[in-house]
C-alpha positions in Angstrom: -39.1 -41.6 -55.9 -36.4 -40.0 -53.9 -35.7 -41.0 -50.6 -35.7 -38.1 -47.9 -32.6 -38.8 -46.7 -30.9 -35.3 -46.7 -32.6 -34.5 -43.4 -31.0 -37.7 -41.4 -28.2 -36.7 -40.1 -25.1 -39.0 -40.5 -22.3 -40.1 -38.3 -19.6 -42.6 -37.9 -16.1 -43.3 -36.1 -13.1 -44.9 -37.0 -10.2 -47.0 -34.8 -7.6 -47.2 -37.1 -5.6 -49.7 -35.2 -8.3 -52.4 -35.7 -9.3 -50.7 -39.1 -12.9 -50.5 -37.8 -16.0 -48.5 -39.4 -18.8 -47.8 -36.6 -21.9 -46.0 -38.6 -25.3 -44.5 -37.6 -27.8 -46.5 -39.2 -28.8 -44.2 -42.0 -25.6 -45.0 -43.9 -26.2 -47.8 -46.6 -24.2 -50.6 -47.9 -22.6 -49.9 -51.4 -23.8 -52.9 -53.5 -20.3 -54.4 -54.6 -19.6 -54.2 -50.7 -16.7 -50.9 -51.1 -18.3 -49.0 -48.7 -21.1 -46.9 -47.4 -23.0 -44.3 -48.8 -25.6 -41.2 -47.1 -28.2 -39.2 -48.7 -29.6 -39.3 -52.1 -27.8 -41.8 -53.6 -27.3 -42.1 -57.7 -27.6 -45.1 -59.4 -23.7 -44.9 -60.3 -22.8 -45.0 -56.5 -23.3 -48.6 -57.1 -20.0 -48.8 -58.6 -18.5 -45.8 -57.1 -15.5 -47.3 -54.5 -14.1 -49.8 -57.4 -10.8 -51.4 -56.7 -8.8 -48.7 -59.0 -10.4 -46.0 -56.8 -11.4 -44.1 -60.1 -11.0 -40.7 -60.2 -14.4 -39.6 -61.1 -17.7 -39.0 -58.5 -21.1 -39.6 -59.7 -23.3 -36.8 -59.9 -26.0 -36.6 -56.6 -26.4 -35.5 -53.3 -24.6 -37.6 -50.9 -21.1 -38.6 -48.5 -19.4 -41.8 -48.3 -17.5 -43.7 -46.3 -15.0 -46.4 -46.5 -11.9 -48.6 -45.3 -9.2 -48.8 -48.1 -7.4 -51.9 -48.4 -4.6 -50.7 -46.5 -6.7 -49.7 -43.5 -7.2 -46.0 -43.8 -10.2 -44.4 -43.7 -11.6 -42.6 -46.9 -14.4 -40.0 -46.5 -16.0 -38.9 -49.8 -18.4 -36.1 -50.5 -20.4 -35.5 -53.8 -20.1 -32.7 -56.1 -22.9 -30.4 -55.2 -22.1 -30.1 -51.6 -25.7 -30.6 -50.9 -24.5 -32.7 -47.8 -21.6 -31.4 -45.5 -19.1 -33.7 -44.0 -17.1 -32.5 -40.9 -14.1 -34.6 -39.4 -11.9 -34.6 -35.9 -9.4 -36.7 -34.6 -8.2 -37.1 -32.0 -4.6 -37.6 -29.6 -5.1 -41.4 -30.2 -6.0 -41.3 -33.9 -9.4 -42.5 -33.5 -11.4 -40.2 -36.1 -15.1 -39.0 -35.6 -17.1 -37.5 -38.4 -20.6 -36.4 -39.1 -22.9 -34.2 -41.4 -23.7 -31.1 -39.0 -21.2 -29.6 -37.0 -23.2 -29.8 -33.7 -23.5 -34.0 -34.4 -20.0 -34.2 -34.2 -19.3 -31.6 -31.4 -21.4 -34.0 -29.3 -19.2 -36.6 -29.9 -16.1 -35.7 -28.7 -15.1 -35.7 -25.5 -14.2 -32.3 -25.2 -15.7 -29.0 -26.2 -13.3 -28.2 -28.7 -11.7 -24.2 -28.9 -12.2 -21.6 -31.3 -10.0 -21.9 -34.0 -7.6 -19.2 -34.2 -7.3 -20.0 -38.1 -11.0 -19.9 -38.8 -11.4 -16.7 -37.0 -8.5 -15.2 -38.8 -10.4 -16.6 -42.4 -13.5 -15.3 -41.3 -12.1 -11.7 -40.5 -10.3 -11.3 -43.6 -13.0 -13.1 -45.8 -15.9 -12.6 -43.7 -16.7 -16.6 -44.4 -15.1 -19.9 -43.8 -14.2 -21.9 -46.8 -13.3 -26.0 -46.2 -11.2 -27.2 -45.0 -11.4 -24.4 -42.2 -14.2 -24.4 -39.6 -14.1 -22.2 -37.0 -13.6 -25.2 -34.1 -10.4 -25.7 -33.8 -9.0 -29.6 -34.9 -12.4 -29.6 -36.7 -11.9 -29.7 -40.6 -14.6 -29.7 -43.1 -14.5 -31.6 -46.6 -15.2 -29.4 -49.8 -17.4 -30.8 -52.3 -15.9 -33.2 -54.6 -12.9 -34.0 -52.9 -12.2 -37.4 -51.0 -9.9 -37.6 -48.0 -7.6 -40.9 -46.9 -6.9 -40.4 -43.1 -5.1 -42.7 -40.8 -3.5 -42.0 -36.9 -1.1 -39.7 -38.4 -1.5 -38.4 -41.9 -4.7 -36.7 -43.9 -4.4 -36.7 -47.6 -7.1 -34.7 -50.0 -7.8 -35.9 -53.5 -9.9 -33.9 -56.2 -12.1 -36.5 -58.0 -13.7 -34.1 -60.6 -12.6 -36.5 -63.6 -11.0 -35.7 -66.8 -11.6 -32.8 -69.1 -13.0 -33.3 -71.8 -11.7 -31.6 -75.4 -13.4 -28.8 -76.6 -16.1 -28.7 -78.4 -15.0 -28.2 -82.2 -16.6 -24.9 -83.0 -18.4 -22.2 -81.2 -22.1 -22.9 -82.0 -21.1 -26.4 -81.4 -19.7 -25.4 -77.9 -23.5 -23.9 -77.4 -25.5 -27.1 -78.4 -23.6 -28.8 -76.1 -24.0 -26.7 -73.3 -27.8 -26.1 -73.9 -28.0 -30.1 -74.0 -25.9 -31.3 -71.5 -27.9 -28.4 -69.4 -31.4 -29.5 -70.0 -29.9 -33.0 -68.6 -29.1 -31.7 -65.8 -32.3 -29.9 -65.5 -34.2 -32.8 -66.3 -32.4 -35.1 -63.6 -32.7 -32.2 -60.9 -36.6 -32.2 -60.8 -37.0 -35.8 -62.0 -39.9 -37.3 -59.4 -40.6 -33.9 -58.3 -44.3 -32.9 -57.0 -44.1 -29.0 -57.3 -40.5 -28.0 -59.1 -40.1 -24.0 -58.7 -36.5 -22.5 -60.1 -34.9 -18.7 -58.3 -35.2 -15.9 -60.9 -33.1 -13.2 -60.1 -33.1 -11.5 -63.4 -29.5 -12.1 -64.1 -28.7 -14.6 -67.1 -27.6 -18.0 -65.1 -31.4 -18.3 -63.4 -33.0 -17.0 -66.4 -31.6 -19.4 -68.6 -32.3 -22.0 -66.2 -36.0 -21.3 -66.0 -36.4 -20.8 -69.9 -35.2 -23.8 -70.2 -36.9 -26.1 -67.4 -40.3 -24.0 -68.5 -39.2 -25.3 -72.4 -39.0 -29.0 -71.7 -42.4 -29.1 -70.0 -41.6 -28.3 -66.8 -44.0 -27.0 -64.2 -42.0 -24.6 -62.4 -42.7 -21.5 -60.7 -40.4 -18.5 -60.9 -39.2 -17.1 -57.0 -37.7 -13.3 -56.7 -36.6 -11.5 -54.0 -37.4 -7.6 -55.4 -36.0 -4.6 -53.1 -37.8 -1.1 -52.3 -34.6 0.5 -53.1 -34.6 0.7 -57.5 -30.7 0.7 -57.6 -30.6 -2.8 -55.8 -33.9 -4.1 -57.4 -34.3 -6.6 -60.6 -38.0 -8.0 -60.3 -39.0 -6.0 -63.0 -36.4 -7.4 -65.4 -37.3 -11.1 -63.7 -41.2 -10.6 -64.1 -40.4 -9.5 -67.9 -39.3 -13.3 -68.3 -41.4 -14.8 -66.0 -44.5 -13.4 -68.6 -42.8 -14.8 -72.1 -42.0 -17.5 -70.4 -45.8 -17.9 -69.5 -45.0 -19.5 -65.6 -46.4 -18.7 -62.7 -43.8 -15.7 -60.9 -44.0 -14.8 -57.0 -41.9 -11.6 -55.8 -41.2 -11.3 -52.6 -40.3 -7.5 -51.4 -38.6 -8.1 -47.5 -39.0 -4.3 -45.7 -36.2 -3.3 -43.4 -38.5 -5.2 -40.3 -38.6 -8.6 -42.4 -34.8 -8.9 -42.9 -34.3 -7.8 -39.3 -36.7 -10.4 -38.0 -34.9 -13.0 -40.2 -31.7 -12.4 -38.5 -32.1 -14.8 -36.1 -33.4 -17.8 -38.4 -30.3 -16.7 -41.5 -27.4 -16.3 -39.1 -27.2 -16.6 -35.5 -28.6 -20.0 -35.9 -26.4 -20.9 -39.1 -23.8 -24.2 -38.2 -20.9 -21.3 -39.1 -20.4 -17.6 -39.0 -20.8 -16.2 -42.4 -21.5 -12.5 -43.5 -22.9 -12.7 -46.7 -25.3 -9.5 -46.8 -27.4 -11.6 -49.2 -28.6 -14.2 -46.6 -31.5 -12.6 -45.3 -33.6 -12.3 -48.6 -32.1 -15.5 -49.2 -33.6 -17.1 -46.1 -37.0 -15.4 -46.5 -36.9 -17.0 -50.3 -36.4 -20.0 -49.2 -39.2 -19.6 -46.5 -41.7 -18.8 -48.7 -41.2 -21.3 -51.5 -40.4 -23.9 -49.5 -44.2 -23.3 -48.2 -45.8 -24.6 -51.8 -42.7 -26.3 -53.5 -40.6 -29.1 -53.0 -37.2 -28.8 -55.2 -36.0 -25.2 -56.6 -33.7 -24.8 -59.3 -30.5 -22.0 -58.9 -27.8 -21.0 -60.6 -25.2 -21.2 -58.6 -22.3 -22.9 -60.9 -22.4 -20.9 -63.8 -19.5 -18.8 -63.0 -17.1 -22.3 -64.1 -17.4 -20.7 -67.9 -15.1 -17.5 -67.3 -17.4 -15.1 -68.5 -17.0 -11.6 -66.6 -13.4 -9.5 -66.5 -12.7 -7.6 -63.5 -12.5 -3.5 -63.9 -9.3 -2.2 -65.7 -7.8 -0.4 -62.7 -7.8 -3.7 -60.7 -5.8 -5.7 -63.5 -3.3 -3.1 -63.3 -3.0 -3.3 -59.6 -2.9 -7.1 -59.7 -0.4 -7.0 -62.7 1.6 -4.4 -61.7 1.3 -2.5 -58.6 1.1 -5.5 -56.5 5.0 -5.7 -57.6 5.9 -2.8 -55.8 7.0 -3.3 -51.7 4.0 -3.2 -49.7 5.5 -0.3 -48.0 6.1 1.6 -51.5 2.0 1.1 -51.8 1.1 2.1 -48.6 3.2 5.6 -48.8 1.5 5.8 -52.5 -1.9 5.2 -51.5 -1.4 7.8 -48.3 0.1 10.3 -50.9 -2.4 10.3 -53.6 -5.4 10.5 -50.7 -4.4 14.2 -50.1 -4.5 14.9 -53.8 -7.9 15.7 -54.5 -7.5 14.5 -58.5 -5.3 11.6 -57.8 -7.7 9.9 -54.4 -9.5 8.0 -57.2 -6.1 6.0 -57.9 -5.4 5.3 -54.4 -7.6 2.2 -54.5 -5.1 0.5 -57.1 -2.6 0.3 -54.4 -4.6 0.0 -51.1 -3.8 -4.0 -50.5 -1.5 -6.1 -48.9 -1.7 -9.2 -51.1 -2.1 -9.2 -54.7 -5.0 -11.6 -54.3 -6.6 -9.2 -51.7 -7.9 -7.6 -55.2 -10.2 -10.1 -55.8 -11.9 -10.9 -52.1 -15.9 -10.5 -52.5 -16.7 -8.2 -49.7 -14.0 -5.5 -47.5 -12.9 -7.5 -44.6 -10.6 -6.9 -42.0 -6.7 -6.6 -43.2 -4.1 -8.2 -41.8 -3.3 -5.5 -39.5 -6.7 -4.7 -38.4 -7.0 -8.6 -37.5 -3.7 -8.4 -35.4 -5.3 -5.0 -33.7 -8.5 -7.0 -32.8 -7.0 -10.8 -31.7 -3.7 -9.2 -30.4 -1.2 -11.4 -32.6 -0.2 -12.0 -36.6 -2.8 -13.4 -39.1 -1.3 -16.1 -40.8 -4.0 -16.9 -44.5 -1.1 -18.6 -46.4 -3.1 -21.6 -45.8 -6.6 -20.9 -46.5 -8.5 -21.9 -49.6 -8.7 -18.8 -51.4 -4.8 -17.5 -50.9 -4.1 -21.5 -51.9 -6.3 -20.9 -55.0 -4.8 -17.6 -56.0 -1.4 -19.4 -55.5 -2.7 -22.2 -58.3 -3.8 -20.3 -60.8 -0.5 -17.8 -61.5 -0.2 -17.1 -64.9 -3.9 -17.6 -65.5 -5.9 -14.6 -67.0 -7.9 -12.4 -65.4 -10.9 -14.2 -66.3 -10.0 -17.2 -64.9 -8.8 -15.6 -61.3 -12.0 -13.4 -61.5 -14.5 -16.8 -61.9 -12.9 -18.9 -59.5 -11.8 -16.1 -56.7 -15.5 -15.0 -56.7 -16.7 -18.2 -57.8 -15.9 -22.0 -56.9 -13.4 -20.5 -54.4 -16.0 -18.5 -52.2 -18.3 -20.7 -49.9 -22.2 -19.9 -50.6 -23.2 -20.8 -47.5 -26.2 -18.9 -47.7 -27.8 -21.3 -50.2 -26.7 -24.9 -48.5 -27.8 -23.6 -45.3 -30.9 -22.2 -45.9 -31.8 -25.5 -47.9 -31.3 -27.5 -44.8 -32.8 -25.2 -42.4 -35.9 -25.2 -44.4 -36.0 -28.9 -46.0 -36.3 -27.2 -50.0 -34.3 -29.3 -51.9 -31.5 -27.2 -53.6 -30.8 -27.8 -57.3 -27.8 -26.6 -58.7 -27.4 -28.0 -62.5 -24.8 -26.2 -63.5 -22.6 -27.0 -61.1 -22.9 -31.2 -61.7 -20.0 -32.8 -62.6 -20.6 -33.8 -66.1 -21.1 -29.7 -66.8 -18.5 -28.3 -65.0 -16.1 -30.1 -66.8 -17.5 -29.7 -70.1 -17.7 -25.5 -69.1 -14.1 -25.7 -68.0 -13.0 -27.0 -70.9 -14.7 -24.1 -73.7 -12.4 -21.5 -74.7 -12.1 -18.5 -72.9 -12.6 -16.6 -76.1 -16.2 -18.0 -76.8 -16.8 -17.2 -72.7 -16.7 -13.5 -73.0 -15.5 -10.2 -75.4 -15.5 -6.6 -74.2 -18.7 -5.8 -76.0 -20.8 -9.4 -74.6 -19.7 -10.4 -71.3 -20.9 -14.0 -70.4 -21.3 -14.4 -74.2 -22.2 -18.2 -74.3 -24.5 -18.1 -71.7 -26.0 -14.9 -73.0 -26.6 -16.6 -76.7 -27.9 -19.2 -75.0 -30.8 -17.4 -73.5 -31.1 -15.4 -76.7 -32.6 -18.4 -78.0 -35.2 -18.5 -75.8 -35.9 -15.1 -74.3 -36.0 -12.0 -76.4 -33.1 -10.2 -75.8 -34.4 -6.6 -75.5 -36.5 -8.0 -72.4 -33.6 -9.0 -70.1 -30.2 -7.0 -71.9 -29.6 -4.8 -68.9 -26.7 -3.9 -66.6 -26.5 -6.4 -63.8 -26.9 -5.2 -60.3 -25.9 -7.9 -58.3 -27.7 -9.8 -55.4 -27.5 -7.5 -52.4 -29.4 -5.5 -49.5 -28.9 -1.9 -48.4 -26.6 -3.2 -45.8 -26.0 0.4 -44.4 -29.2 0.9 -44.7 -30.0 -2.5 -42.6 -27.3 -1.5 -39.4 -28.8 1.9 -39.3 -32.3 1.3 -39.0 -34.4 0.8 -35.8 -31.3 3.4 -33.9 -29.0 1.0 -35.1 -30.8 -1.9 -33.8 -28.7 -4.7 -35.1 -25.6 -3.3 -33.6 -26.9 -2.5 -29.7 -28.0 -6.0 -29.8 -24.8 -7.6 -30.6 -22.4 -5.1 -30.2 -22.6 -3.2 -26.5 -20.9 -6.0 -24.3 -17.7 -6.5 -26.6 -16.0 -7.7 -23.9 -18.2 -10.8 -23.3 -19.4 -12.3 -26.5 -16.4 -12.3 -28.6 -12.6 -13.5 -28.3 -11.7 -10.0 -29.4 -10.0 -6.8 -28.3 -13.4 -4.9 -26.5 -11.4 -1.8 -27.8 -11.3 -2.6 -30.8 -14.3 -3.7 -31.4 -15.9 -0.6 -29.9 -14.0 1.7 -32.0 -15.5 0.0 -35.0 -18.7 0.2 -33.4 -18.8 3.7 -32.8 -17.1 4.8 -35.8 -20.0 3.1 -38.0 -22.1 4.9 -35.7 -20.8 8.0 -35.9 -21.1 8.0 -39.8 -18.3 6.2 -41.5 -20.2 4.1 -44.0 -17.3 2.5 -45.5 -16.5 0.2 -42.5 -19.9 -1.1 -42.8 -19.2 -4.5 -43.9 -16.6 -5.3 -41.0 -19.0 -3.5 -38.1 -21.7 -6.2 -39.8 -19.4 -9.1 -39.8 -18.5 -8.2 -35.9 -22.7 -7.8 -35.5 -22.6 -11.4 -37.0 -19.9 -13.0 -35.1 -21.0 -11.8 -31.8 -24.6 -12.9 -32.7 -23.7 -16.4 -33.1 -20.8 -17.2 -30.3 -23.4 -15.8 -28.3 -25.8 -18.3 -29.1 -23.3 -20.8 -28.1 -21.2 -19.3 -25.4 -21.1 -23.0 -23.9 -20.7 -24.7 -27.4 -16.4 -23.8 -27.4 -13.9 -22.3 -25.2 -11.5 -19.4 -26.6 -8.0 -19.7 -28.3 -5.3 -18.7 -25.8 -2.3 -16.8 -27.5 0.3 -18.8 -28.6 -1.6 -22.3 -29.5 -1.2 -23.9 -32.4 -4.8 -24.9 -34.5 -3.6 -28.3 -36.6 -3.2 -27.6 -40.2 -4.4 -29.9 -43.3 -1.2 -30.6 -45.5 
């Protein structure tokens, strides 16, 4: 059986002039003696600090700590982010580090500010990707990556092993996949007393279900459903669930439910985040976690480049993006007063090429600089970085790690730990990730069959007529949501500006009121203000604000 380690939380210092390791007791000894390890902990973690410092982590749900050989600390946490890690250190270069955010803000000696940098990610973003936090000198470790810190230097690795080559042919490329996923499956819910898998009715959970239900698996199906027929897909997801033969439970949240959740989804989260998505996802979570034990999601998938962003956006990325930014700007103004040309003004509304491929409508860099009072600097957060890696690379690509691996789901990790359901994510283990990385993009997707691997894939188990439907996407009526109850959402959290949040009250007003006084559009930013003021409320004690003109410490 599994231990239940994922609820202890985990903490540890380190002196780096007497290279010493101080650990809470839940941390165990590695077997060869290389270090310690917390969580679940795979059999391969036996060998998993060798001498060579391989570059490959085991598969599991865990962190790790160690001294290296030539004194430095190394911090280590597994692929599936299951378990956070945070980090600080401080003026002498003693470093503290823990697996909640609250752990380690208790064990410093000072409350530390808000970051300047993670509100700026946040704004833009409307989340906080690692290694950002939005405590300033507080970093946060991205899963699969280890760190080597000392008194003066922090150094990231990627251990996410080799690629393997291509499989040699297309339906070979398939078997593969279909087997190396059942593995996974079959490793997720190994031990497990009641196994239950999210169906959203979209292709990744389907698949995932068809297949856990195929090799005698017990699991029930989960669905959040929506009153509102353009945002719901139960009916597509209860299609499967019945040729599949498993048991399916819908759960329809009204406009009260996903207010009431508020509280429990966001204000209490470890970090800001404005995914729209995270009340249903809560409630989901709630209510399976009330009959199951480990649930099954998809989450992963999008490694195997299988969905091409809209036409008019390539061309903007491609080409538009080369003109000046003021060239665009006096483009965009011009073709807004001509009634047939508005519908181009989109392709040059941006300040950054990558800006094209951001999930949600955040705040742009002058809007940020109106509302904190100096310039957003996001040269150095995950998702420009990643944008900045992948030039040259095809739309595909920059579409499935933009709006994939490079966009926190913080939703899913923290309503996992809130709740104590154990989160099962098999396509995003190690072992499959590579081997998805490393199929063609040709056998990932053609303008007639988007996803077209994974969708052959579940034609093999699920009729395709039952499920062969235009996606809608995971989402609430988020307008909806801020106006109801007389814009209930927004009174709370929005009418003393001035007091909950290290913004400009005037600007935060005028967004206020001008979602109030119709203009749907901004309704993303007036939510991710609702959100941010929500939770610094909550801990108005927890930090002290940025003043202008300091400088947040920057990973390398």
């Amino acid at each position: 059986m599994r231990p239940p380690a994922l609820s202890a939380v985990l903490r540890g210092r380190y002196v780096p002039g007497a290279a010493a390791l101080q650990l809470s007791d839940d941390w165990q000894p590695i077997a060869d003696g290389s270090g310690h390890v917390g969580g679940e902990t795979p059999p391969e973690c036996a060998a998993w600090w060798p001498a060579d410092r391989r570059s490959e982590l085991a598969d599991g749900r865990y962190v790790l700590a160690s001294i290296h050989r030539n004194g430095k600390l190394l911090l280590g946490r597994a692929p599936s982010g299951a378990l956070p890690l945070y980090w600080h250190r401080g003026r002498g270069g003693e470093v503290a580090f823990a697996t909640t955010l609250d752990t380690l803000i208790g064990m410093l000696p000072h409350r530390p500010r808000w970051s300047e940098a993670g509100l700026d990610e946040y704004l833009r973003f409307l989340d906080i990707a690692p290694p950002a936090t939005v405590y300033e000198g507080i970093f946060a470790l991205r899963a699969g990556q280890v760190i080597e810190i000392d008194a003066s230097s922090a150094k990231v690795s990627e251990r996410n092993g080799p690629r393997p080559a291509p499989p040699a042919t297309y339906e070979n490329a398939c078997d593969e996949v279909e087997s190396a996923l059942g593995v996974a499956i079959d490793e997720a819910l190994a031990d497990t007393r009641a196994p239950a898998c999210f169906l959203s009715g979209g292709i990744d959970s389907a698949l995932l279900c068809a297949l856990a239900s195929r090799r005698g698996h017990t699991v029930s199906a989960w669905t959040a459903g929506f009153r509102d027929p353009e945002l719901d897909e139960s009916v597509i997801a209860r299609r499967i669930a019945t040729h599949l033969g498993i048991e399916h439970h819908v759960l329809i949240p009204d406009t009260t439910a996903l207010l009431d959740v508020f509280r429990r989804a966001h204000i209490e989260a470890e970090q800001p985040y404005s995914d729209p998505a995270g009340l249903p996802t809560r409630l989901l979570f709630e209510a399976c976690a009330a009959v199951a034990d480990r649930v099954l999601d998809g989450t992963g998938a999008e490694a195997l480049p299988g969905l091409m962003p809209p036409r008019w956006r390539r061309i903007a990325h491609d080409w538009c993006a080369r003109l000046p930014h003021p060239a665009r700007r006096a483009l965009r103004e011009g073709m807004l007063r001509v009634p047939r040309l508005k519908d181009y003004a989109r392709m040059f509304d941006f300040d950054h090429a990558c800006d094209l491929y951001i999930r949600w409508n955040g705040f742009r860099t002058d809007e940020i600089a109106a509302l904190t009072g100096r310039t957003a600097d996001l040269s150095h957060t995950h998702f420009v970085r990643s944008h900045a890696a992948l030039r040259g690379a095809s739309h595909l690509m920059l579409q499935s790690v933009l709006q994939g691996e490079a966009a926190p789901d913080d939703r899913l990790q923290q309503a996992a730990r809130a709740t104590g359901l154990a989160l099962e994510q098999p396509f995003a283990t190690a072992r499959l990730q590579r081997l998805l990385r490393s199929i063609p993009e040709e056998w990932c997707w053609t303008p007639q069959r988007p996803k077209r691997l994974l969708r052959d894939l579940l034609a093999r188990q699920v009729p395709e007529t039952l499920w062969n439907v235009p996606k809608r996407g995971f989402n609430i009526n988020l307008v909806g949501l801020l106006q109801a109850h007389d814009h209930r959402l927004i009174r709370e959290h929005l009418s003393h500006p001035a007091t909950d949040l290290p913004l400009d009250p005037v600007e935060v007003t005028r967004w206020r009121d001008r979602f109030v006084g119709g203009d749907k559009r901004c309704a993303h930013k007036v939510w991710a203000l609702v959100n941010l003021a929500a939770w610094m409320h909550a801990r108005a004690d927890s930090a002290t604000p940025s003043r202008a003109g300091d400088n947040a410490t920057r990973l390398p």
